[in-house]
C-alpha positions as CSV (number, residue, x, y, z in Angstrom):
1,X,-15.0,-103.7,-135.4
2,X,-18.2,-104.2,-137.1
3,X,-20.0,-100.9,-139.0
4,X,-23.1,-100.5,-137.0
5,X,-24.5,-98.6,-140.1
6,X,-24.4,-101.2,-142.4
7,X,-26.7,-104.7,-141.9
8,X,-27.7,-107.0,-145.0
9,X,-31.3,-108.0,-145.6
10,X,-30.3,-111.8,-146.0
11,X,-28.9,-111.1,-142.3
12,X,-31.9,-111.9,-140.1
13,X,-30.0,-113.8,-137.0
14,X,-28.5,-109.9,-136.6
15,X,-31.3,-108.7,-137.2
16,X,-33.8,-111.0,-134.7
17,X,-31.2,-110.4,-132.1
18,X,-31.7,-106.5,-132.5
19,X,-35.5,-107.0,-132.5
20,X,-35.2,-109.3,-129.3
21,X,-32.4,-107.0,-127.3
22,X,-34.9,-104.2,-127.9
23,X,-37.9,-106.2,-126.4
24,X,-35.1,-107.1,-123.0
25,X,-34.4,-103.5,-122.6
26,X,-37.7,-102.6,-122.7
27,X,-38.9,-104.5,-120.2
28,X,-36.2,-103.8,-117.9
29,X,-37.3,-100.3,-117.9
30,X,-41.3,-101.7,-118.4
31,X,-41.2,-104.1,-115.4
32,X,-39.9,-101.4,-113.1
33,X,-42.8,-99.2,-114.2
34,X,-45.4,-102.1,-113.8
35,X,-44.2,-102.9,-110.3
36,X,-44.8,-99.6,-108.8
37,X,-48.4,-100.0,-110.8
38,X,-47.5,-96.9,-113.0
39,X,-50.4,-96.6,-116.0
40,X,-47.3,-97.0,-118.9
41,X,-46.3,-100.5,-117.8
42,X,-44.4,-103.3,-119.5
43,X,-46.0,-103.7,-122.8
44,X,-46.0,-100.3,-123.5
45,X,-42.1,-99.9,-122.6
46,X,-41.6,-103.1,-124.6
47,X,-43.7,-101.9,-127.4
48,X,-41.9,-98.6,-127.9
49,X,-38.4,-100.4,-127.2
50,X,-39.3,-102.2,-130.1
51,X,-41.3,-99.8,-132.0
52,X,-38.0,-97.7,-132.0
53,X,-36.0,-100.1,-132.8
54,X,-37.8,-101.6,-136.0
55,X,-38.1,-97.5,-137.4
56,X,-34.0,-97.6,-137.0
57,X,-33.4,-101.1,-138.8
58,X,-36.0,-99.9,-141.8
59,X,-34.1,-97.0,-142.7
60,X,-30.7,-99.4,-142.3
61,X,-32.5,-102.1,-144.4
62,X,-33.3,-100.1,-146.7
63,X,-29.8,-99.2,-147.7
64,X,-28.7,-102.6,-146.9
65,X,-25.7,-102.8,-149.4
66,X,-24.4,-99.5,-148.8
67,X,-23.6,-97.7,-145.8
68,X,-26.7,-95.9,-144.3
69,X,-26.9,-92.1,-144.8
70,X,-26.2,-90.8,-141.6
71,X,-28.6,-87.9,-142.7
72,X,-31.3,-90.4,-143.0
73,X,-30.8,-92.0,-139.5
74,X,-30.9,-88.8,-138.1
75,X,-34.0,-87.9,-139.3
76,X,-35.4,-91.1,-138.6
77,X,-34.5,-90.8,-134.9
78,X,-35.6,-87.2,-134.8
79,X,-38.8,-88.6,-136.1
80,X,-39.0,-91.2,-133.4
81,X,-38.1,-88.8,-130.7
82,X,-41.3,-86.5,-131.7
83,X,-43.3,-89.3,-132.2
84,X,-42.7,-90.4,-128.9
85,X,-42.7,-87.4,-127.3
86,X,-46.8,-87.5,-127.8
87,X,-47.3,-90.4,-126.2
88,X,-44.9,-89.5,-122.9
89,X,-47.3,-85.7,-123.2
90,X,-50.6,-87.9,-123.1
91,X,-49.2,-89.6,-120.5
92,X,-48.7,-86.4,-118.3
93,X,-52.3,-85.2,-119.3
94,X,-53.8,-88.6,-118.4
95,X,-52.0,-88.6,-114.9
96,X,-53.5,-84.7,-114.4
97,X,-56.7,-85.0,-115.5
98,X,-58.2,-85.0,-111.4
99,X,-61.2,-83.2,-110.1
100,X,-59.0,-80.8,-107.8
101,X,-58.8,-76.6,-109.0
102,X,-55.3,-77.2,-108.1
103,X,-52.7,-77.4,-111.0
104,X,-50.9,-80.4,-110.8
105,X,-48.7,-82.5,-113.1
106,X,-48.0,-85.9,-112.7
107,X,-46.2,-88.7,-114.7
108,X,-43.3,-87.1,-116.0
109,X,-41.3,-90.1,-114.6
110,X,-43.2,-92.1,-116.7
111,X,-43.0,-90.2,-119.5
112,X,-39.2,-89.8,-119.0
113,X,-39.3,-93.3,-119.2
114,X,-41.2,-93.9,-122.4
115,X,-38.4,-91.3,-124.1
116,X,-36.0,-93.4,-122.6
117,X,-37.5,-96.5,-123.7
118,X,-37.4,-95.3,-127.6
119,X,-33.6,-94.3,-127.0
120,X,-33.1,-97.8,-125.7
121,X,-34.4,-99.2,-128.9
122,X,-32.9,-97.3,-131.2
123,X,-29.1,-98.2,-129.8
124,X,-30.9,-101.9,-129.7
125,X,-31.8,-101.4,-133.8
126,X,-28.2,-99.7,-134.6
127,X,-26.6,-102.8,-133.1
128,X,-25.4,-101.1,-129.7
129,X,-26.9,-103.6,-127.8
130,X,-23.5,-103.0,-125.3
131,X,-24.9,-99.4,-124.6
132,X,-28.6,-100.3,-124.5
133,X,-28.1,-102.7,-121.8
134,X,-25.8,-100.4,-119.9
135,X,-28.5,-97.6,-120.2
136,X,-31.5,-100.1,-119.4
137,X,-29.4,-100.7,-116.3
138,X,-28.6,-97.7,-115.3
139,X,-32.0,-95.9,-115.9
140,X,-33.6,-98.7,-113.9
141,X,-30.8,-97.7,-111.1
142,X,-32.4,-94.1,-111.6
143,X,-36.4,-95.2,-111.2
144,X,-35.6,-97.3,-107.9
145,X,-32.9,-95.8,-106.2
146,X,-33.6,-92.3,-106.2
147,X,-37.2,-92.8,-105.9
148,X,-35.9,-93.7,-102.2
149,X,-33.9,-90.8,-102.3
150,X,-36.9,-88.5,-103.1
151,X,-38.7,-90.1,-100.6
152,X,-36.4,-90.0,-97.5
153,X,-35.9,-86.3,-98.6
154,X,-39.6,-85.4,-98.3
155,X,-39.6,-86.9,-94.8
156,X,-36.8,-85.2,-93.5
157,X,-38.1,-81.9,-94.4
């Protein structure tokens, strides 16, 4: 079994195939997003898919010859996670900002999906493009089906 950590420089079929699984799985979750006409659509999802993804490969890169500090991965993806986390929190201001007194928060979906959408791209840019897909799958499972569910639940009640 091949040692996620480590990836050569010279190795840039491995490393194009990272870059391009992190573009799929964010437009799996992207293309979801732009069908229901959400604000954070495709390119956005495929952009921090990839954005993720190329952070992660830099650090490994950069070590390429030894095996990547695990220390240094860490902090990259802690890095990634707060980064994002400001775009999925202007997302949620965006969505609020309406003329009603009323407090009301909208787009956390969509900014669930953005977080998502970097964790995507970083198992794309450690090579675990097996549990990206899985994930891209199964949050896309999550943004339709229980959408219904919410729905069907508000009109029983």
């Amino acid at each position: 079994m091949a040692n996620t950590y480590y990836l050569a420089t010279d190795d840039w079929l491995n490393i194009s195939f990272r870059l391009c699984t992190a573009l799929i799985i964010g437009a799996i979750i992207g293309l979801e997003r732009q069908i229901r006409r959400k604000p954070a659509g495709l390119r956005t999802h495929m952009l921090v898919s990839l954005g993720s993804a190329l952070f992660t490969l830099i650090i490994m890169l950069q070590t390429a010859g030894l095996q990547a500090s695990p220390d240094a991965l860490s902090r990259v993806i802690q890095g990634i996670a707060a980064g994002v986390g400001f775009l999925g929190a202007g997302e949620i201001v965006r969505q609020s900002s309406q003329e009603s007194q009323q407090l009301e928060i909208h787009g956390l979906t969509s900014a669930a999906a953005i977080w998502v959408s970097s964790a995507l791209g970083i198992a794309a840019g450690c090579g675990l493009w097996q549990l990206g897909l899985i994930s891209a799958m199964l949050t896309f499972l999550v943004l339709n089906v229980f959408k219904r569910f919410e729905k069907h639940k508000k009109k029983s009640e």
